[in-house]
VEXLOLUM-506539 format. One record per residue: residue in one letter; x, y, z of N, C-alpha, C in turn. Coordinates in pm, whole numbers, plus 50000, padded with zeros to 5 digits. Layout:
N
AXYZXYZXYZ...
REM end
This chain:
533
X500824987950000500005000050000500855012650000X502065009750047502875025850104503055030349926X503215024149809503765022349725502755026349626X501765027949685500365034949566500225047849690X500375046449805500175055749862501285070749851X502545066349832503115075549783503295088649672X502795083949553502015090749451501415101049458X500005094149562498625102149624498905109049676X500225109549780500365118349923501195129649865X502395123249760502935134849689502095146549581X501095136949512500045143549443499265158149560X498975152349642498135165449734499075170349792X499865167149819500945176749877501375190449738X501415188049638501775191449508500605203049506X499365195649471497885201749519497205215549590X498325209949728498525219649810499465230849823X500315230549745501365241149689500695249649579X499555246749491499265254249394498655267049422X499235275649273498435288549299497365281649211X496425297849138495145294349075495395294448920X494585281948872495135281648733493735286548614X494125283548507492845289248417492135278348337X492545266748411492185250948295490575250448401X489455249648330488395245848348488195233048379X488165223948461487995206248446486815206448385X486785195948316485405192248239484755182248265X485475174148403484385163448463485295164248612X484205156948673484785157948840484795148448886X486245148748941487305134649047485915131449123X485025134949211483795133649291483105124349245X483105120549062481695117349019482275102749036X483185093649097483575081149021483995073749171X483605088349299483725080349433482115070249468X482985056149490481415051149569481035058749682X479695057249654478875066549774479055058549921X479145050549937479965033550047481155030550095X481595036949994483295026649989483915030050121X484245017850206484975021250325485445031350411X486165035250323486955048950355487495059750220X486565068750201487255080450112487635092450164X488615100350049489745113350134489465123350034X488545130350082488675144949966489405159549979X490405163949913490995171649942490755183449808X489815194049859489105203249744489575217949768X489725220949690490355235749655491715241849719X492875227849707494485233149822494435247849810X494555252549660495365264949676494695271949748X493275269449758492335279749857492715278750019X492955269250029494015260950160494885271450217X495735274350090497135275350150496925288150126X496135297350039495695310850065495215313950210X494465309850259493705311650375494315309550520X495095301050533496145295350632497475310150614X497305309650508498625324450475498345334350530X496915336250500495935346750560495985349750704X495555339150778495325333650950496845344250982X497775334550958499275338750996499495346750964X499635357150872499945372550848498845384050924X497695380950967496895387351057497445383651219X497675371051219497615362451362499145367451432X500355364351321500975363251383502325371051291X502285386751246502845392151126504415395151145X504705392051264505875388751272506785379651162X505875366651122506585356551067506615355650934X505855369950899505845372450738504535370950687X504715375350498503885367650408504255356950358X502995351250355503235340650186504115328250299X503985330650421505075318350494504585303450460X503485300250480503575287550411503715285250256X503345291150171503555288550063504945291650002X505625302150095507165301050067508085290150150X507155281450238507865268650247507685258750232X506425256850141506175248049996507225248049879X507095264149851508205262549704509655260649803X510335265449891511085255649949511735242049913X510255235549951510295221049995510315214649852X510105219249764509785213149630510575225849497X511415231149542512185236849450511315243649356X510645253049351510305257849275509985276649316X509995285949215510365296149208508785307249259X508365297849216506695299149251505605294849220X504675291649307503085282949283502655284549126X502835297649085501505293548990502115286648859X503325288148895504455282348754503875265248782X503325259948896503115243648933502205238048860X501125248848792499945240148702500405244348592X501335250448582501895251248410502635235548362X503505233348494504775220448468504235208948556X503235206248564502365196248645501045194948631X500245201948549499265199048453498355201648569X497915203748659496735201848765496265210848744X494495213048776493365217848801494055223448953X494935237648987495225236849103493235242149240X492385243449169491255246249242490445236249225X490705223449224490525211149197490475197249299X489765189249319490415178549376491325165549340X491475164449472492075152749499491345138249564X490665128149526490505121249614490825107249582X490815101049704491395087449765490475077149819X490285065249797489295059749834489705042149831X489235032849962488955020349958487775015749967X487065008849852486045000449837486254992349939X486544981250006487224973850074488664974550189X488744965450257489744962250297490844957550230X490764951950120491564945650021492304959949915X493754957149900494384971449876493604970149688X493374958449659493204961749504491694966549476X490594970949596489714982549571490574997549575X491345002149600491865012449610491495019949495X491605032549470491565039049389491705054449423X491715059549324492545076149329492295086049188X491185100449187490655107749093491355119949127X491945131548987492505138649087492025151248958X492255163048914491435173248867493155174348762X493235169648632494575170548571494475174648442X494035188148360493925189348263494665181448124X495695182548198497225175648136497975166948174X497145156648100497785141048137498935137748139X499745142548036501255138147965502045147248099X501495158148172502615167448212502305157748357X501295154848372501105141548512501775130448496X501865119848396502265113248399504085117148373X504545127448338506075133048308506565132148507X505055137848555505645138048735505995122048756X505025110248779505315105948834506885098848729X507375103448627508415097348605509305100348653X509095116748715510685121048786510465114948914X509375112548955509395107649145510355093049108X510615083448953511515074148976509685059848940X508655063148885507805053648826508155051448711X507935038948658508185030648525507195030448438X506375038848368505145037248284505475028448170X504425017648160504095011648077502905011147983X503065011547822501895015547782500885004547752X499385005447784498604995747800497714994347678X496584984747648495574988947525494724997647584X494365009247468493435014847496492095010647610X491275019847651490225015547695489465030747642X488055024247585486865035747518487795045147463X488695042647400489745053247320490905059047380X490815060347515492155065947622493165061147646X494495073147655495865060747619495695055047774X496125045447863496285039147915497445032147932X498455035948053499435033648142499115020548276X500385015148294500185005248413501805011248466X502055008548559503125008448680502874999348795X504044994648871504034979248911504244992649021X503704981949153503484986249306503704971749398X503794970949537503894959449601502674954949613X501694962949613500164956949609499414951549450X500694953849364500384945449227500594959249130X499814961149031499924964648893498574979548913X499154987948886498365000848886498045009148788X497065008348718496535013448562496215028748611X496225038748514496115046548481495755054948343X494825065148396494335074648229494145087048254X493575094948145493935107948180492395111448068X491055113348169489945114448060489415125448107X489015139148002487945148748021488515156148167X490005159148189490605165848242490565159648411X490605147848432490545139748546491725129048488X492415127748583493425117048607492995105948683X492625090848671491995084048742493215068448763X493455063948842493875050648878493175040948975X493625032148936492665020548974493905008349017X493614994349047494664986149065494414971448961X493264976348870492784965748746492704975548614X492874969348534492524973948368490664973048372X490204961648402489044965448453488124970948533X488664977648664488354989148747488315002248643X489495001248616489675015848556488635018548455X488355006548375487365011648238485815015248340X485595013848458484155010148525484405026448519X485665029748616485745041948642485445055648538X486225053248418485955061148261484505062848249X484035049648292482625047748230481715056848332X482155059048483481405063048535481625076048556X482595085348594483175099648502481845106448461X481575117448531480485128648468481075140348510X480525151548474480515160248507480075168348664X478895160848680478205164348847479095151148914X478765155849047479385148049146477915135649215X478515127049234477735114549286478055116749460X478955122149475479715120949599479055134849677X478535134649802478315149549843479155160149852X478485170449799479135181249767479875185149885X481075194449826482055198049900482585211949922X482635216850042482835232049995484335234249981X484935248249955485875251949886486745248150007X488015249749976489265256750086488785240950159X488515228350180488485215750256489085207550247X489065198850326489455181150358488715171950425X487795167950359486645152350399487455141650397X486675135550480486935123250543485735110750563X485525104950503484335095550526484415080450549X484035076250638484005062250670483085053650680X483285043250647481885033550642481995023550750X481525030250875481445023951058480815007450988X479545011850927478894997050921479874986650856X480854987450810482054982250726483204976850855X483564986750888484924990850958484434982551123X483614990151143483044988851289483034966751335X482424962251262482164947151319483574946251281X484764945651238485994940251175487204946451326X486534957851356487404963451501486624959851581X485434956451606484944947151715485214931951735X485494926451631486064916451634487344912751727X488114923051725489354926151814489284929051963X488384929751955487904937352130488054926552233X487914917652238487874907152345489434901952364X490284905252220491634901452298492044918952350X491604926152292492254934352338491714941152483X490474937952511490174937752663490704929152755X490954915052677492014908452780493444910652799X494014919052704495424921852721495264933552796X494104942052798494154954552879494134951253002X493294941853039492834933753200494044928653266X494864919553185496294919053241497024926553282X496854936953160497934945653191497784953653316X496444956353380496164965453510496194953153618X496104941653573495994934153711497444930753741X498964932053626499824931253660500624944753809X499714954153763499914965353826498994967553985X499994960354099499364959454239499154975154252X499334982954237498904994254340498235004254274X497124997254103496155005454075494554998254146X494085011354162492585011354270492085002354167X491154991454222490404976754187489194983854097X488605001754101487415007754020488075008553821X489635011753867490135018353732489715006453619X489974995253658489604984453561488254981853513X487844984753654485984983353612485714998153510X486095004253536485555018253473486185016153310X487525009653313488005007353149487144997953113X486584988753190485754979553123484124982853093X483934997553162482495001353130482585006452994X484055018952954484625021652832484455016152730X484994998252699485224986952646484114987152550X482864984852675481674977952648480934991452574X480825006352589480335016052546481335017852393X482615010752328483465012452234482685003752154X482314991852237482114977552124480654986452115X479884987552202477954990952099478215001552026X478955009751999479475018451898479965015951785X480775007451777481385000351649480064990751600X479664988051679478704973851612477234980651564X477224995251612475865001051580475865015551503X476875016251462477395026151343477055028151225X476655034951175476385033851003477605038950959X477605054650910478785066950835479345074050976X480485077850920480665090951000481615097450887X481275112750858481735118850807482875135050887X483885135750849484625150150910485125153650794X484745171350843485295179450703485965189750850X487115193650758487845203250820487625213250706X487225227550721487455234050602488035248750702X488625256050533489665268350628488575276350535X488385284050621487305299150538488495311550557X487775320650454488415333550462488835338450597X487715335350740488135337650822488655328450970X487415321750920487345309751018487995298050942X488515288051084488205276051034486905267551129X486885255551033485705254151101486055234651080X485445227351189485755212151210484105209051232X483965197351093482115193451116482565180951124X481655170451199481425161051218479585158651222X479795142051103478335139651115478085126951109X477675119751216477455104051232476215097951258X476215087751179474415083951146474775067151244X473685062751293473605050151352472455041951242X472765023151234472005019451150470605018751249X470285019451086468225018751151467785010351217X467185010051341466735001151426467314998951532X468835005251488469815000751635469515008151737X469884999551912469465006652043469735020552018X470925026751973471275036851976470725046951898X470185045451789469555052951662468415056651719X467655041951804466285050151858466615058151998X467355055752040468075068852185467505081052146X468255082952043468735094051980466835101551963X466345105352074465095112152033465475126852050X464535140252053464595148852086464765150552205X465145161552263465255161552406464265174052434X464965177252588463505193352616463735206752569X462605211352586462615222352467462985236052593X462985235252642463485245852768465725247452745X465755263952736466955264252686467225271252805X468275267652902468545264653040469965275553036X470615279452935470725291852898470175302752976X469145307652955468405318152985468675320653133X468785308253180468865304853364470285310453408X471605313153344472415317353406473065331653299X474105332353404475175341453321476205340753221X476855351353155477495346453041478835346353099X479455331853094480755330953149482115341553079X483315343053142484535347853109485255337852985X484885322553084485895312852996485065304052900X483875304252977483385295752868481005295552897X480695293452805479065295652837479005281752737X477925271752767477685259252705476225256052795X475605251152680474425244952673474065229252652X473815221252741474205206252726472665196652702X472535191852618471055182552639471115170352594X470705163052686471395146052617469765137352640X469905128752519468625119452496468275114452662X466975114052746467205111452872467485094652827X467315085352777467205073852804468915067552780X469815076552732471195072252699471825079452817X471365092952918471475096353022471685088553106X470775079953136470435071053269470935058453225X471435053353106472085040953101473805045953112X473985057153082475725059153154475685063953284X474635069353315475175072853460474765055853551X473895047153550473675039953573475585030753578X475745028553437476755014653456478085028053494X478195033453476479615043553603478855041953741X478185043253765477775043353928477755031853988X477495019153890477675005553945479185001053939X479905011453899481555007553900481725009754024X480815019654153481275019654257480395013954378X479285012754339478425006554462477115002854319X476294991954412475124988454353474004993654443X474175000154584473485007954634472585018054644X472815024654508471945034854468470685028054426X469555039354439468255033854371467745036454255X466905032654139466805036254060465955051554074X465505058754185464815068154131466075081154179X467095078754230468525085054253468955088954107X469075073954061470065077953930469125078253883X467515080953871467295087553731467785102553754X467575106753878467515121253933468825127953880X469945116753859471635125053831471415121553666X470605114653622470825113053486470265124053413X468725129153486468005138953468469165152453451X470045153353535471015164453548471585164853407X472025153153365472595153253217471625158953065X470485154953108469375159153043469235171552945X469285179753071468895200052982469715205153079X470465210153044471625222353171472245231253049X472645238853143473565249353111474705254353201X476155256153179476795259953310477775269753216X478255278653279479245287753288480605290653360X481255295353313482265296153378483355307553384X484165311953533484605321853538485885321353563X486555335653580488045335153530488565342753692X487525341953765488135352953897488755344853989X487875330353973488475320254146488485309054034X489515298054063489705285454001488425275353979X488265271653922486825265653880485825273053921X485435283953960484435294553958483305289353837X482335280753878481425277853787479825280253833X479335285853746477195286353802476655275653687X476045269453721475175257553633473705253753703X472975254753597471575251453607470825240253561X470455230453587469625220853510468035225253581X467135218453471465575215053464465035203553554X464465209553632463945197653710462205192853645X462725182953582460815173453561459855172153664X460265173853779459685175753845459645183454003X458595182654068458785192254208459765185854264X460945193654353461855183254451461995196854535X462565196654640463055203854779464545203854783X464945217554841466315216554845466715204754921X466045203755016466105192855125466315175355082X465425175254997464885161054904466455160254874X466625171154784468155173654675469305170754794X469085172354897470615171855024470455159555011X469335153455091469765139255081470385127355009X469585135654869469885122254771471365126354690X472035140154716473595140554778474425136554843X473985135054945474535127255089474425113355066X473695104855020473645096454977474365090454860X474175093454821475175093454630476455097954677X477125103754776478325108054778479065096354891X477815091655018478655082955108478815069055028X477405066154894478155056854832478755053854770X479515066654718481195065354656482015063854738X481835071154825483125070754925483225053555003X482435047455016482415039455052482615024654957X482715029854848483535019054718484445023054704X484885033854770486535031954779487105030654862X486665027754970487545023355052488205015655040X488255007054979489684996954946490785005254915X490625016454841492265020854839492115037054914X492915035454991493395042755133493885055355071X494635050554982495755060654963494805073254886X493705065054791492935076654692492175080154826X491195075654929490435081454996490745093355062X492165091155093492785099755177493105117955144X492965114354978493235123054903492405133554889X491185132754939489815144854964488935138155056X488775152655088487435155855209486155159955191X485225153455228484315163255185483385163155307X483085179155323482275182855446480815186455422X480055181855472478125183355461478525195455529X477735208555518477435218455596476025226655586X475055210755521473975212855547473215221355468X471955230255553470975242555460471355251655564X471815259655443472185271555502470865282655426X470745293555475469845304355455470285319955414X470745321355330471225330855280470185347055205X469745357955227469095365655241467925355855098X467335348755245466115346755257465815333555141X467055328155081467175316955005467765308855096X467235290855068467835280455079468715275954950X469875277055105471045269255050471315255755100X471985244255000472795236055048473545234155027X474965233855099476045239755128476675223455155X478095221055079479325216055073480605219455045X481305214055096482965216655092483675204855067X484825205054936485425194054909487085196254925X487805193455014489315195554971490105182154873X490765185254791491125175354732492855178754758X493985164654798495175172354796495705160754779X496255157554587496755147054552498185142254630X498865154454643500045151154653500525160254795X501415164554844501805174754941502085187454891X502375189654830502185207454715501235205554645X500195202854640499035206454585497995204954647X497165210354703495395214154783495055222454680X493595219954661492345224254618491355223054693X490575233854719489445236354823488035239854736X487035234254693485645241354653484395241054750X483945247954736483055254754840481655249954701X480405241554728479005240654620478315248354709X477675250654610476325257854685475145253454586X474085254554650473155243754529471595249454625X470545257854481469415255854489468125257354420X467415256354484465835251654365465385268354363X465005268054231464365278954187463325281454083X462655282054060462025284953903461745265653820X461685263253924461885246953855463125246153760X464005248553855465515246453832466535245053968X467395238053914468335233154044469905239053988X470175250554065471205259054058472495251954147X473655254354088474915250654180476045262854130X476435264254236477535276854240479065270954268X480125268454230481325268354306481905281654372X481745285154429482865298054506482675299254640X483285305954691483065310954850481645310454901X481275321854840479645327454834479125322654704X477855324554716476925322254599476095333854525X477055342554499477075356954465476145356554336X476285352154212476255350454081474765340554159X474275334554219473025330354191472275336854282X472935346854378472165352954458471275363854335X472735370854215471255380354147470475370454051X471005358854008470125348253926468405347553988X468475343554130467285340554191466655353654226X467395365654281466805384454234465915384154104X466505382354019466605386953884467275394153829X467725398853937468905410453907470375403853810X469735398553676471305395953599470795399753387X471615393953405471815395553251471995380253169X470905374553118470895360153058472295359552936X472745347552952473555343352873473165342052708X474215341552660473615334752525474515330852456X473865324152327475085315352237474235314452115X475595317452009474705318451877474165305051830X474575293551865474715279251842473265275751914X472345270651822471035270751898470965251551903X471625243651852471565231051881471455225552051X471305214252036471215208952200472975207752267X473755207252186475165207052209475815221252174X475815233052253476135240352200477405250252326X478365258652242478865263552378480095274252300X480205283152378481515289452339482745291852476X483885291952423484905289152533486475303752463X486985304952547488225316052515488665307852537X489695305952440491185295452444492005303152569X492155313352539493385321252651492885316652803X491645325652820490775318852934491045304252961X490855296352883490805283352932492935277252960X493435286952893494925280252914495445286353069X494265300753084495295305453226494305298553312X493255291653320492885284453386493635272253457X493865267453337494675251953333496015258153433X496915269953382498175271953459497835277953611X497025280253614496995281753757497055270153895X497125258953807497305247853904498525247453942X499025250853844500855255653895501235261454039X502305260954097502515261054228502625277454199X503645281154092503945293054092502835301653993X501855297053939501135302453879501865304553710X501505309953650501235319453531500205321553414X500465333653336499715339753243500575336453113X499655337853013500245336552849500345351852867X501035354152770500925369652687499725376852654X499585387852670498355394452624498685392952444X497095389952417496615383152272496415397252175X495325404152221494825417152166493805414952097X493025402152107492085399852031491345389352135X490255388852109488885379952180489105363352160X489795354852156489835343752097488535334552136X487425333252017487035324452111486485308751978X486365302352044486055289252017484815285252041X483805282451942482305282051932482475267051922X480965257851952480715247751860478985247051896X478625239851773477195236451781477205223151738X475735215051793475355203351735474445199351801X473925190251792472595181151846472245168651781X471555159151780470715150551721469595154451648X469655140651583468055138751521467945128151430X466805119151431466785106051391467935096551398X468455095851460469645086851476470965087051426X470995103151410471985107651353472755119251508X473935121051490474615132351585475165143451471X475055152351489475915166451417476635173951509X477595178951428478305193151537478995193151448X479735208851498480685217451420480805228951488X482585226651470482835236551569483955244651493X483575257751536484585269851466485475277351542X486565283051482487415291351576487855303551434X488535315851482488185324651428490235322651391X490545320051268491765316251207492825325951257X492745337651233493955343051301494135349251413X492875344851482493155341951677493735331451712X493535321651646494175304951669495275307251629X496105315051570497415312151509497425324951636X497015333951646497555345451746498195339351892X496895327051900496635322752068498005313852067X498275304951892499225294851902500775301851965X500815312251896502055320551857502565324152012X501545329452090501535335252236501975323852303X501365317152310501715302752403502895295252357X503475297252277504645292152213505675296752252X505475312052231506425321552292506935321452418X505435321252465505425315552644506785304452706X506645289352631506815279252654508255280452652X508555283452522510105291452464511045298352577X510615309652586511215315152711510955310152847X510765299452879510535294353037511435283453020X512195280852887513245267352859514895270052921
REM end
């Protein structure tokens, strides 16, 4: 495979060096992908690629120049400049590239690529050191073979598409199937798709799972002094990997770079009928949003099918006791349900979060079935001393705060001897909602339950939705540090969106970040890392 794969990888790499050319293709690499085939690789419009990425970095980070990646393309490949590459390499440079296995077997392989100019394609792969041989025609087209370790690799050059195959008879299917429109879903500019066929792939890596859960099982039981839960919990993992593989249809990812943004979609369908496909219902229509404030580091909106809720919180909770009751864990699964939480940049995990309660409960009701759910963790671990020892946690009851019930906990956690962490919850019913605060005080839900605030929001109206500041979230992370620190001031807002949700047995999302904040945020933190060496 490395040996047909080489070609391809040099081909888009090539792809991806181009400027913009003036050859029109007159049929499309797209039209000749199976709509099935295992695994296909679409790589559409490089030069728009490497425009846009040029872009990011000369806004983001203008220190490091123009034209920096594409002046370390022509670099890397000797040449004086891009657009001279579709003159002496024949490519459609606003064109694709794609790659594809029908099968597991390397002789489904195949490869369509956008080549006005066959002779100046096939002149490349003679300098990469390929042997063309000339073949009989097929429907009139000259026709080439070259030997590979996976056998004999035909090639043609029809209606401004370059196509290979690993049969003389593949290839003519392929000619034959060659149009102009695409069979394959459309693709936007400046991208890179990715598509897989789970229902394919998925039973063939499940197949593997039982040795490889037993080599995992060894491997932790060789290890005396990991806690007796870690295994159970990899083995709840295991079992949530295998109904995934075995109940998969597609999953598709496109990375695409926009003028400004880039943006990462993911879209995965489950087959029809499977447990999981019917999970996948709507959830509640109450946007739990509205219930808090708009965080510093991050604002997110969470809603999960209730019936896939209560079967994970269920088998994690039986990793530590079988004690709980079922109307407990519906109550924590319910939490997973419809929420919203936020988060702040003043005190270390400084978080306000709200979920929907289905029904009437009491702060009181809510202590108990806390107190409960918490002594029966603590009490599945007692077998290992060393983790118990490692946090505290103090009941301090209902407290009454101007004229609200509170219930009030304290957790110290202190892995090691230089490191303590102290959080202070605060947690209460309101509005047919169940509020929790981390901080000292419960400041931020004291004006929530006033009214005295200002509702959050997010442009992302899916059930999976949220925005986060990269910077925010990195001086978060460093503050666990003994000595603390900050990145560099950015000068710009960085922030990181995503949306998605369900529907019919399908999951979506897509998530964006704004291109030359990400290269700004990269550049800062780099710098950072650099000087602390």
């Amino acid at each position: 495979m490395k040996s047909f794969l080489l070609p391809a990888l040099l081909t888009a790499l090539l792809l991806i060096a181009c400027g913009s050319g003036d050859s029109a293709e007159e049929a499309s690499p797209l039209s000749v992908v199976p709509e099935r085939a295992m695994i296909s690789i679409v790589l559409n419009d490089p030069a728009g690629m490497v425009r846009n990425i040029d872009g990011y970095i000369e806004d983001g980070a203008p220190v490091l120049g123009e034209n920096l990646l594409e002046n370390l393309i022509c670099e890397q490949l000797a040449v004086s400049c891009l657009d001279s590459m579709t003159y002496r390499y024949g490519f459609d440079t606003s064109g694709q590239v794609v790659f594809w296995m029908e099968s597991a077997m390397p002789q489904s392989m195949g490869m369509a690529a956008s080549a006005p100019d066959f002779q100046l394609f096939t002149s490349l792969l003679e300098e990469m050191g390929a042997e063309l041989t000339d073949e009989e025609q097929i429907q009139g087209e000259d026709v080439y073979s070259m030997d590979t370790e996976e056998g004999t690799m035909y090639l043609a050059g029809v209606q401004g598409v370059v196509l290979m195959a690993m049969s003389s008879a593949k290839l003519e299917i392929l000619i034959s199937a060659l149009a102009p429109a695409a069979s394959f879903d459309e693709v936007v500019p400046a991208s890179l798709t990715m598509k897989f066929n789970l229902s394919m792939i998925g039973p063939m890596a499940a197949a593997q799972m039982p040795m490889a859960r037993m080599l995992m099982m060894q491997g932790m039981a060789a290890d005396t002094t990991m806690p007796a839960y870690v295994p159970a919990i990899m083995d709840v993992y295991m079992d949530g990997i295998e109904s995934f593989l075995t109940q998969a249809d597609m999953m598709e990812l496109t990375l695409v770079t926009g003028s400004e943004d880039f943006v990462f979609e993911k879209r995965l369908t489950f087959i029809p009928g499977s447990s999981l496909a019917e999970m996948l219902v709507s959830t509640s229509e109450v946007d739990m949003i509205q219930y808090i404030t708009q965080g510093d580091v991050a604002t997110v909106r969470f809603q999960m099918p209730p019936e896939i809720a209560f079967e994970i919180t269920k088998a994690f909770t039986e990793v530590f006791t079988s004690e709980i009751s079922d109307e407990n864990l519906y109550f924590w699964a319910s939490m997973a349900s419809n929420g919203a939480v936020s988060i702040y940049n003043d005190e270390f995990m400084h978080m306000v979060a709200a979920y929907e309660l289905t029904e009437n409960i009491s702060i009181e009701e809510i202590a108990v079935m806390y107190s409960d759910y918490i002594e029966a963790f603590i009490s599945g671990m007692e077998q290992n001393e060393e983790m118990l020892n490692s946090f505290n946690i103090q009941n301090n009851g209902i407290v009454q705060i101007d004229g609200t019930d509170f219930y009030s906990m304290s957790m110290n956690i202190q892995p090691d001897t230089t490191l303590s962490m102290t959080f202070d919850y605060w947690l209460a019913v309101h509005d047919n909602a169940l509020f929790i605060e981390t901080a000292p005080q419960p400041d931020i839900l004291l004006s929530i339950i006033s009214g005295d605030y200002t509702p959050a929001e997010l442009e992302g109206t899916g059930e999976m939705a949220g925005e986060m500041s990269l910077a925010g979230y990195l001086n978060l992370i460093m503050t666990i540090s003994p000595n603390g620190m900050d990145i560099p001031e950015i000068g710009s807002d960085v922030i990181f969106t995503w949306n998605g949700g369900y529907s019919e047995g399908e999951i979506y999302s897509e998530m964006s970040m704004d291109g030359s904040d990400a290269v700004a945020t990269g550049f800062a933190f780099f710098s950072m890392i650099s000087a602390m060496q």
